[in-house]
C-alpha positions, 0 to 999 in steps of 0.5 A, spaced: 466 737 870 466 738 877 459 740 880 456 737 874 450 732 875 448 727 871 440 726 869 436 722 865 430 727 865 431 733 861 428 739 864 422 744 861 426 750 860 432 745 857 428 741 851 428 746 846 434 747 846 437 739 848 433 737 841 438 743 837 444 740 840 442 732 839 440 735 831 446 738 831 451 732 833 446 727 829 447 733 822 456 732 824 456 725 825 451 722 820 447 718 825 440 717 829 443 718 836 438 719 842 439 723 848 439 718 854 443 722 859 445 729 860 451 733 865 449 739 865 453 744 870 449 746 876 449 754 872 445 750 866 438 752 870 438 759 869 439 757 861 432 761 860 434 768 862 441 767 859 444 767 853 448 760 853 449 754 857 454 748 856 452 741 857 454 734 856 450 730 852 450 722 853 447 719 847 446 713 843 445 709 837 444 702 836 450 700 841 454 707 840 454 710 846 458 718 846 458 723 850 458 731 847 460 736 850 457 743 847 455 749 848 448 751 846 446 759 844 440 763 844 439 766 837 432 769 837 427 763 837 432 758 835 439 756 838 447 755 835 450 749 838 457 749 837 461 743 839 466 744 846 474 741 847 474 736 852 480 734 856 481 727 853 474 725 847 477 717 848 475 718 856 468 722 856 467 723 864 461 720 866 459 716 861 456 710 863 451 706 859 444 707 860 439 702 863 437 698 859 440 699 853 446 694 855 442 690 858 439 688 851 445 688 846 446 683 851 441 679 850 441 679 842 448 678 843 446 671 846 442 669 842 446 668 836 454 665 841 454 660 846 458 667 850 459 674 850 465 677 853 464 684 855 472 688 858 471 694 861 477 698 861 479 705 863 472 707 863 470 705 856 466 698 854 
């Protein structure tokens, strides 16, 4: 998604329609995922006057972290959230864990062993 920014801060005239979407993917995928990210293309900020917007959602559960991509539609005061292909789900384009969530795994991980190994390959940890 070239042109995209990534923010932590979901805006007002996005909230509504960001709680659809993370109730959506939480209905497919059977899980408690919290929004920690969102990559929102730069078109994402004129959603109130139009009729749809595509955003990429950085969301974790526990110590899963994916990235959905998908396209959000107003339908009257409520909202269709369909899921969009990405070019390669194994490698999410600017995911990157959130602060902190890292950070606290890690501390209950050395809790219980001596060390923790952590590999961080092609963009995945």
């Amino acid at each position: 998604m070239a042109g995209s920014t990534i923010v932590e801060v979901v805006p007002p005239e996005l909230e509504d329609a960001v709680e659809a979407a993370i109730a959506f993917i939480n209905e497919k995928r059977d899980g408690k995922f919290q929004l920690t990210g969102l990559v929102a293309a730069p078109e994402s900020s004129g959603f109130p006057q139009r009729d749809s917007v595509e955003l990429g959602l950085v969301l974790c559960d526990g110590d899963l972290c994916i990235r959905e991509q998908v396209c959000i539609r107003r339908d009257g005061e409520n909202y269709e959230v369909s899921e969009i292909e990405t070019a390669d789900p194994q490698i999410p384009p600017h995911l990157d864990p959130p602060a902190g969530i890292r950070s606290n795994w890690l501390d209950d991980q050395l809790q219980k062993y001596s060390f923790v190994l952590l590999l961080y390959y092609r963009g995945l940890w």
